[in-house]
Each structure stands twice: as C-alpha cells, then as structure tokens.
C-alpha positions as CSV (number, residue, x, y, z in Angstrom):
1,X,-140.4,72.4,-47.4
2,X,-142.4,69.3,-48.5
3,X,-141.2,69.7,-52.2
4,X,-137.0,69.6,-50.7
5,X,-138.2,66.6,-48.5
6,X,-139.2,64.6,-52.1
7,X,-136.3,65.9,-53.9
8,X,-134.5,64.6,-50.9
9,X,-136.3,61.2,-51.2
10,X,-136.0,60.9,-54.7
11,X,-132.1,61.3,-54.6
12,X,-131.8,58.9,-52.3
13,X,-134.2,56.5,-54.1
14,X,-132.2,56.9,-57.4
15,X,-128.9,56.4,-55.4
16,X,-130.4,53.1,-53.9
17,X,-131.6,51.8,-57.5
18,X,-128.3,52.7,-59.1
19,X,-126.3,50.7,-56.1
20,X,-128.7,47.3,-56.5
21,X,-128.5,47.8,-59.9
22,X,-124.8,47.6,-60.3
23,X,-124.3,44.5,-57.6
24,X,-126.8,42.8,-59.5
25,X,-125.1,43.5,-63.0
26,X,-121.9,42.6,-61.3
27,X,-123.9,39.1,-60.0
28,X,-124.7,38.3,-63.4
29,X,-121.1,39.0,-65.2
30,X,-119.7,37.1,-62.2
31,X,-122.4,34.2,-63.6
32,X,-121.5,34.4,-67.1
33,X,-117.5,34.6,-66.4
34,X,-117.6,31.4,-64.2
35,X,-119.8,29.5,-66.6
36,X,-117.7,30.1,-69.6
37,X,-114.7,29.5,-67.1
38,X,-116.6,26.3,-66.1
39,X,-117.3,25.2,-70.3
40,X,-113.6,25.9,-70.9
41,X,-112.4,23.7,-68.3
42,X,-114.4,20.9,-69.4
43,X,-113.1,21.3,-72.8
44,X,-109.9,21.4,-71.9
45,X,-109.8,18.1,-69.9
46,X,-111.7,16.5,-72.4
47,X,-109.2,17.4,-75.1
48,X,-106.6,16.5,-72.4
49,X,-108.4,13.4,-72.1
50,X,-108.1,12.8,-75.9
51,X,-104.3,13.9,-76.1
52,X,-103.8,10.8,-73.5
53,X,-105.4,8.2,-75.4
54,X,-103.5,9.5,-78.8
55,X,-100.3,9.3,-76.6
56,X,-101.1,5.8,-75.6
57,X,-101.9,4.3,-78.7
58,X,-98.5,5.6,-80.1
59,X,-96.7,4.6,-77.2
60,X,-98.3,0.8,-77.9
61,X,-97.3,1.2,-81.7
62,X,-94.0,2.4,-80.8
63,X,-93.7,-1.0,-78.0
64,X,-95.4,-3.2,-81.3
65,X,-92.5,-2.6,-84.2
66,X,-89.7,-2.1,-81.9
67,X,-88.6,-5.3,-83.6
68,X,-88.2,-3.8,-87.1
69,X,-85.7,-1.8,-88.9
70,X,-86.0,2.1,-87.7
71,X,-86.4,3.7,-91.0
72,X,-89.9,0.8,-91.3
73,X,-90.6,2.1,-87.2
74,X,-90.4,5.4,-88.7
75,X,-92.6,4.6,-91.4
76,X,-95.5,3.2,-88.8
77,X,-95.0,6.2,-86.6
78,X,-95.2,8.6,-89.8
79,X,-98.4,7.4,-91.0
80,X,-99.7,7.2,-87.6
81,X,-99.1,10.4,-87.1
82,X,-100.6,11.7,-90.3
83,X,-103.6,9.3,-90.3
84,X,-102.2,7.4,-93.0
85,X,-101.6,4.0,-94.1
86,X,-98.2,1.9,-93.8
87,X,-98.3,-0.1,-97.5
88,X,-96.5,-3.1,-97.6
89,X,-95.5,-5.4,-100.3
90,X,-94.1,-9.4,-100.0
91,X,-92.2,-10.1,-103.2
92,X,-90.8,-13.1,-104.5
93,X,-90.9,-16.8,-105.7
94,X,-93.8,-18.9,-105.4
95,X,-92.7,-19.8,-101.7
96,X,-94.8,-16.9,-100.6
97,X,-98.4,-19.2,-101.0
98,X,-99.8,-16.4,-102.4
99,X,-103.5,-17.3,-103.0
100,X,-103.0,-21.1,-101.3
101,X,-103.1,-20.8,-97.7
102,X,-98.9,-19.8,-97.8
103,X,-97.3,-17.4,-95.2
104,X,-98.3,-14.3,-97.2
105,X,-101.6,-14.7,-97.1
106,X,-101.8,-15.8,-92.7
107,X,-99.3,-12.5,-92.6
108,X,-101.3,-10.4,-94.5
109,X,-104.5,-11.5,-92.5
110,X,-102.6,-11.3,-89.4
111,X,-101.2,-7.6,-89.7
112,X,-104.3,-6.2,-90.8
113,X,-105.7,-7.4,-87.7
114,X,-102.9,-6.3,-85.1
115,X,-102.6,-2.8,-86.8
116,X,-106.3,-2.3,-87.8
117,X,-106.5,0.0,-90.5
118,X,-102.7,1.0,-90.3
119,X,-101.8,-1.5,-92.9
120,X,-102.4,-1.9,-96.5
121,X,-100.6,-5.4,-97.8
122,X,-99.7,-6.4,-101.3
123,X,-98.4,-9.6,-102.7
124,X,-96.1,-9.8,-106.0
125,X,-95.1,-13.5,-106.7
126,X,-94.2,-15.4,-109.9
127,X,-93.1,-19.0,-111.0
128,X,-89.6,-18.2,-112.0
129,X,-86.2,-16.9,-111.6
130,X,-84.7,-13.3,-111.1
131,X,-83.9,-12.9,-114.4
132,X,-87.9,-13.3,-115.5
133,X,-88.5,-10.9,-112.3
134,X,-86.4,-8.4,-114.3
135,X,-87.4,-9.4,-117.4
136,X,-90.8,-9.1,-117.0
137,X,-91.1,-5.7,-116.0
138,X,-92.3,-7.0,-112.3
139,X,-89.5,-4.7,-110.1
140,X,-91.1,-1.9,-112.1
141,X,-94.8,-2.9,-111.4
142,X,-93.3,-2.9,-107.6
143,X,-91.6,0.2,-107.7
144,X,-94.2,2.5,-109.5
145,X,-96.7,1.4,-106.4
146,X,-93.7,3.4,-104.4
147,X,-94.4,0.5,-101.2
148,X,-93.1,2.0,-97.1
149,X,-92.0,-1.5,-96.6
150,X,-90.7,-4.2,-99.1
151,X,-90.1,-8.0,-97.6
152,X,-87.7,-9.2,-100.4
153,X,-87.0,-13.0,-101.5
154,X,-84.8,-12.5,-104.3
155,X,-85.2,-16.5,-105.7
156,X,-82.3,-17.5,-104.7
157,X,-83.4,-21.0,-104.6
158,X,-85.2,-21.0,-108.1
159,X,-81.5,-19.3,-109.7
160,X,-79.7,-22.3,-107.8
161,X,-78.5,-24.4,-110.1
162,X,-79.5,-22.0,-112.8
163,X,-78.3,-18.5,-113.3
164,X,-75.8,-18.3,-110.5
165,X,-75.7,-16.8,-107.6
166,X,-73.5,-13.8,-109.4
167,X,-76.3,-13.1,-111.9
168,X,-79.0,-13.4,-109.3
169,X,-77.2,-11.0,-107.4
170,X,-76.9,-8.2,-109.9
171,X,-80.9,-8.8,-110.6
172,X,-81.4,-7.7,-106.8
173,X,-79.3,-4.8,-107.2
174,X,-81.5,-4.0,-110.6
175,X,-84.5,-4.0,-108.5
176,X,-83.3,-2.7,-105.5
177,X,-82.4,0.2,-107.9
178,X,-85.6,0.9,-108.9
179,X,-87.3,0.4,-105.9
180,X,-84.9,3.0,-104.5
181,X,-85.3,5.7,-107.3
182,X,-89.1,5.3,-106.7
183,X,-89.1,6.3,-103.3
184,X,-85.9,7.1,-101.8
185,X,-87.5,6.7,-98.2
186,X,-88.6,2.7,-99.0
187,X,-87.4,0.2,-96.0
188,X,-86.1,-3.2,-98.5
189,X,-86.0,-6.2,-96.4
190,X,-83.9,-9.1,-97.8
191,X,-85.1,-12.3,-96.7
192,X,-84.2,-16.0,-98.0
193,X,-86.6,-18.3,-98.9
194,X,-87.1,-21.8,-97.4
195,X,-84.5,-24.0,-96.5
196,X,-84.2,-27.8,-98.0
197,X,-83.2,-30.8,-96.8
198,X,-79.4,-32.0,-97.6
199,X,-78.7,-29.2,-99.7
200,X,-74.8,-28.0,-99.9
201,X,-74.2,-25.2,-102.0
202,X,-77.8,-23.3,-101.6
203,X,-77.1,-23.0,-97.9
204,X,-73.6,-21.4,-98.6
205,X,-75.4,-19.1,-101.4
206,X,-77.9,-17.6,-98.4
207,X,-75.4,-17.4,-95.4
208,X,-72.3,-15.9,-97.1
209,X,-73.6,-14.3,-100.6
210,X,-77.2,-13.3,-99.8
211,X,-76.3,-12.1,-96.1
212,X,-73.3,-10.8,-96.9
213,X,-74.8,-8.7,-100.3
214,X,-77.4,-7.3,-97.2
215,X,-74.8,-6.7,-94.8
216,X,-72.0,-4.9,-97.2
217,X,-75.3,-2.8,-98.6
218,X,-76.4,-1.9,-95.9
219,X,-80.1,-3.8,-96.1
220,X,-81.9,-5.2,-93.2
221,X,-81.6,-9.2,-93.0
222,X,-85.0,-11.3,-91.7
223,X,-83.2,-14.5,-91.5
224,X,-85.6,-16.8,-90.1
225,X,-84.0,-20.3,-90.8
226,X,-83.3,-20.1,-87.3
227,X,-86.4,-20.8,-86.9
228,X,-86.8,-24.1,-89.2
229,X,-85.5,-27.7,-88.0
230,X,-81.5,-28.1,-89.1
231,X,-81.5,-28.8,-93.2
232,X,-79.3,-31.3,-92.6
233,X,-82.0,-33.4,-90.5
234,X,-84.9,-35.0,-91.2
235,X,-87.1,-33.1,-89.2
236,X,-87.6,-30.8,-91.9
237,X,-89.5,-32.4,-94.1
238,X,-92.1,-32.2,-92.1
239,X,-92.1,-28.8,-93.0
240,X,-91.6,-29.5,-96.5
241,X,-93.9,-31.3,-99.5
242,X,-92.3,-33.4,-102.1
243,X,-91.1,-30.6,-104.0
244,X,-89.1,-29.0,-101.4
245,X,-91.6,-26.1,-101.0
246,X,-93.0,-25.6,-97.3
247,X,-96.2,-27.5,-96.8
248,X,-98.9,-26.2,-94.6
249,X,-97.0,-26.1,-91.3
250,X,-94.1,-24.7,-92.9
251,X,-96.0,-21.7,-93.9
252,X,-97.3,-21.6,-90.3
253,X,-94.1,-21.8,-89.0
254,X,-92.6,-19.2,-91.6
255,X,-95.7,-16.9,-91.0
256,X,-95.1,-17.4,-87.5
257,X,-91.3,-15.9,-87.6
258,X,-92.8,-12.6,-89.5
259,X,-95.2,-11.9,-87.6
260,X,-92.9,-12.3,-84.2
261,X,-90.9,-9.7,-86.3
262,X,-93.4,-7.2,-87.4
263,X,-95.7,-7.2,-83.9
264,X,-93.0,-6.7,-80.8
265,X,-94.0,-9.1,-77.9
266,X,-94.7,-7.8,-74.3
C-alpha cells in the first residue's frame, strides 16, 4: 500500500515539475522574443531617423539649385544620390580673375562652402581669342576632364574687333562639339563676359548673336548684364579698370550674380 502511495506521489511530483518547467521555458522565450522585438524596433527608428535626415538634406539641395538648368539639378541630385561629386569647370578669357582675386576664384570659394564636399571646381582661362582656344588644344584639355557643369565665356569681347563674331561663333560650336562627344550628359552654360562702357557693336554681338546662337541651340543663357550699371552710363566704370576689364567690385558684383544663380534663395 505504501509503495502505490509513493508511486502515487512521485507521478504527481513529475507532473508538477513538468508544468513549472514549461511556464518557465515559456517565461523565458516570451523574454527573449520581446527583447529582440524591443532591439528591432530601435533599429528600425533609428534607421527611420537616418532616412529623415537623408530626405531633408535632399530636399534642401533640391530648394538650393532650383535656379539652374534641370539637366545641372539633375546632375547635383545624381551625385548626391550616389555620394559623388558635382565637377565644375569656368572657361574662358582672362575676365574670369583666375588666380587674382576675379569672380572665379570668390565663386569657387563660395560653392565649395555652400555645397560642402559636393563640389569639385576647375578653372580654364587664357589671354586670347577663340581661335587660340581652339588652336591650342584647350576645348580638348576641357573635354577629356568630361566636367557635369561647364560655365562658358566664349571671348566674345577679345574676337570683337578681331575674328568676327561669325568665326567666333563656329569656334563655340567646335568646342561645344567636343565637350558634347565627351560626355553626352554635360550641362554647357553660355555666358558673356563683361560689359564696357560706350560700346556699339559688342553689345549687339551678345544680345542678338551670342543669345540667339544659345537660344536656337538650345543652351542655357546666364546673362547677368542685368545685373551691371547701363554701358551706356558712367556708372560702370566703377566697375571697370582702365582696360575695360572688371576691377575688384566688378568681380564682386559678377561673383555675386553666379552665386545667386547656383545657390537658390529662401
């Protein structure tokens, strides 16, 4: 009778163990669930935390170079996107500065310090006309760099007088040619360069040949003479040195109009 009583008791024991056992198994997966549940969360808003901050800075990038061409928004966006850098080039006569203070060098300084490290910024300048551009071999040296952006002033004012505004004409198309068979994607924008004082036919040369050549080939235009005093007042020369090039608040004021164009305003 005793020995059934302990076989009895020892059922029941086993039965008892087996129960606890199994709610506290079931405790511990419960544990183990909600804590990975709990670590996954986290990550999640943490990378959903990230994903906002990405979408903010490319909304703000978008809002910065709503101002330019698309294919050059495009160009911001793509690199951006792909942790890249946008290279740009400023080619032409020796009314860029380069290397004295001029607008090319306050724009480059200026762009690498609204985009960061977005930007790369080259400078290509000589002391002559289109046909030494050509000539020389420089639109090659420009094109084999295969730039996102090209800011373009095609010496109309050093072929005035000169060449003709025919000639210079067919040495933009020769290097818009090559910049274009370099990298078919490459945003070319035609710009003049300074105005003078009194001039007659130069002025003529930029509005109807140099605008129009941009407009009928489909080329952005940055015209910023809008932004100098008349040429047909004396208020620009104080923009202007002795040689008709722009002096140092010309180059602000020219600097000034780029940067307006390549960095939106709120």
């Amino acid at each position: 009778m005793l020995q059934r009583i302990l076989v009895v008791l020892s059922f029941i024991a086993f039965i008892a163990i087996t129960i606890v056992g199994g709610i506290y198994w079931n405790n511990q997966q419960n544990e183990v669930i909600q804590g990975k549940v709990k670590v996954e969360a986290q990550e999640t808003e943490r990378g959903e935390q990230s994903g906002t901050v990405a979408d903010a800075n490319r909304t703000e990038l978008q809002a910065k170079v709503k101002n330019l061409p698309k294919s050059a928004q495009t160009a911001f966006l793509r690199a951006y996107d792909e942790n890249k850098q946008v290279r740009i080039a400023f080619v032409g006569s020796l009314s860029l500065g380069k290397g004295i203070g001029g607008w090319s060098d306050l724009v480059s300084e200026e762009l690498a310090e609204a985009y960061d490290d977005l930007v790369t910024i080259s400078t290509y300048q000589i002391d002559g006309s289109s046909n030494e551009f050509i000539v020389k071999g420089m639109a090659d040296e420009v094109a084999e760099e295969k730039f996102d952006i090209v800011m373009f002033e095609p010496f109309t004012l050093k072929d005035n007088g000169t060449i003709g505004i025919d000639n210079s004409l067919k040495n933009l198309t020769t290097a818009i040619e090559a910049l274009k068979e370099a990298n078919s994607n490459i945003t070319i924008i035609i710009q003049p360069p300074n105005p003078i004082f009194g001039a007659v036919n130069y002025p003529r040369q930029v509005e109807e040949d140099l605008k129009g050549y941009a407009e009928e080939n489909d080329l952005p235009f940055f015209d910023h003479w809008d932004k100098w005093p008349d040429y047909q007042t004396q208020e620009l020369l104080k923009y202007l040195d002795k040689e008709g090039m722009p002096n140092g608040d010309g180059h602000a004021l020219w600097a000034e109009a780029i940067m307006n164009y390549f960095v939106a305003e709120d």
